[in-house]
C-alpha positions as CSV (number, residue, x, y, z in Angstrom):
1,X,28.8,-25.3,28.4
2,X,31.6,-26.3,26.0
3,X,34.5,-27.9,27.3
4,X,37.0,-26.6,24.7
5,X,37.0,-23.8,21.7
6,X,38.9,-20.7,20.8
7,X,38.1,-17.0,20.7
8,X,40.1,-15.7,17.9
9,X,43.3,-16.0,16.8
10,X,45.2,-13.8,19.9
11,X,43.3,-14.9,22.5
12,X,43.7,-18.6,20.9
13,X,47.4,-17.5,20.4
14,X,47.8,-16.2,24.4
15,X,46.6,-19.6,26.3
16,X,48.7,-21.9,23.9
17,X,51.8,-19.7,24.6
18,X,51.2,-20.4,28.5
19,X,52.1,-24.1,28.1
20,X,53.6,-24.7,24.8
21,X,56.0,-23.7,22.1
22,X,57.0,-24.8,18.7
23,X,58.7,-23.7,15.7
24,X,56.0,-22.6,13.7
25,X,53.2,-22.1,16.2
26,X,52.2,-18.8,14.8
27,X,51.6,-20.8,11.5
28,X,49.7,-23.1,12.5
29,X,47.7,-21.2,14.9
30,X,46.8,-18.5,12.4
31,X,45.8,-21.8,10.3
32,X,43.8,-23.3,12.7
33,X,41.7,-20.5,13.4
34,X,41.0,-19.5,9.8
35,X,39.8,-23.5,8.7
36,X,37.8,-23.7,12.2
37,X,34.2,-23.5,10.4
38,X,32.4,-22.9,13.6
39,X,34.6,-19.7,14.8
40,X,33.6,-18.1,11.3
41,X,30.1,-18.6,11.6
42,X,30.3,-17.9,15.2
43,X,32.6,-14.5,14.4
44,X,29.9,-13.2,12.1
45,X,26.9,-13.1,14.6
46,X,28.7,-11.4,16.9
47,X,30.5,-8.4,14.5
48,X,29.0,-5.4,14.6
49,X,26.3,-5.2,11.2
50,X,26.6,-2.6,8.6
51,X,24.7,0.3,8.2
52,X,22.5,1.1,5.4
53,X,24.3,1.4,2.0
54,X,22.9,4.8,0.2
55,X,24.3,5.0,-3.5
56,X,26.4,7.9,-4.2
57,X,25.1,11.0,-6.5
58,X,25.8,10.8,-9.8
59,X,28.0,12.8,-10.7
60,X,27.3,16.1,-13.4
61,X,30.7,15.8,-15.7
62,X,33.8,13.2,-16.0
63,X,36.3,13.9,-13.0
64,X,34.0,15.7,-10.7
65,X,34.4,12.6,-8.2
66,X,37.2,10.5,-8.0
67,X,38.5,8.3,-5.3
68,X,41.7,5.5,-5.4
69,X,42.4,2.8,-3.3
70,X,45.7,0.8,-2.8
71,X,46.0,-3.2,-1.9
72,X,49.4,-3.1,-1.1
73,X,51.4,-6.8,0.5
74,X,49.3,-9.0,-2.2
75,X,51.0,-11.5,-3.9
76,X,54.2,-10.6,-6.0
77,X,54.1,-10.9,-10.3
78,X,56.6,-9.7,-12.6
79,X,58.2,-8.3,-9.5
80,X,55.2,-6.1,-8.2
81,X,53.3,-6.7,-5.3
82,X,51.1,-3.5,-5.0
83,X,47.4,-2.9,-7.1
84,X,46.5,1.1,-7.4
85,X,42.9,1.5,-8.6
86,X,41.4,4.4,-9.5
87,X,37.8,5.3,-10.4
88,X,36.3,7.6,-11.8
């Protein structure tokens, strides 16, 4: 049985608080868990796997199916910090 280790970021985030505080805790935790190899192999046996991919039909015509997606909160360039994408 191990003696120490972390669950995830909140529960790691929940036992520290108990007993200690420093300016950037929430920093460091968040880095701490995201640089601990064994948690993200660990994390990835235990998610819940995908199901079967199936391609999409092909559509008959241009515009007959078109989706978007937006990554918004990336990093900022010339001022923007949003991607729209849009396939068709």
């Amino acid at each position: 049985m191990p003696m120490a280790g972390h669950h995830g970021e909140h529960t790691t985030w929940v036992v520290i608080g108990k007993k200690f505080y420093w300016l950037e805790m929430k920093d460091d935790r968040e880095h701490f868990v995201c640089t601990c190899v064994k948690y993200q192999i660990m994390k990835s046996i235990y998610k819940k796997k995908h199901g079967l991919y199936r391609p999409l039909p092909i559509p008959n015509e241009p515009w007959e199916n078109v989706s978007m997606d937006f990554m918004t909160q990336i990093f900022k360039w010339n001022g923007m910090d949003a991607i729209l994408m849009v396939v068709n």
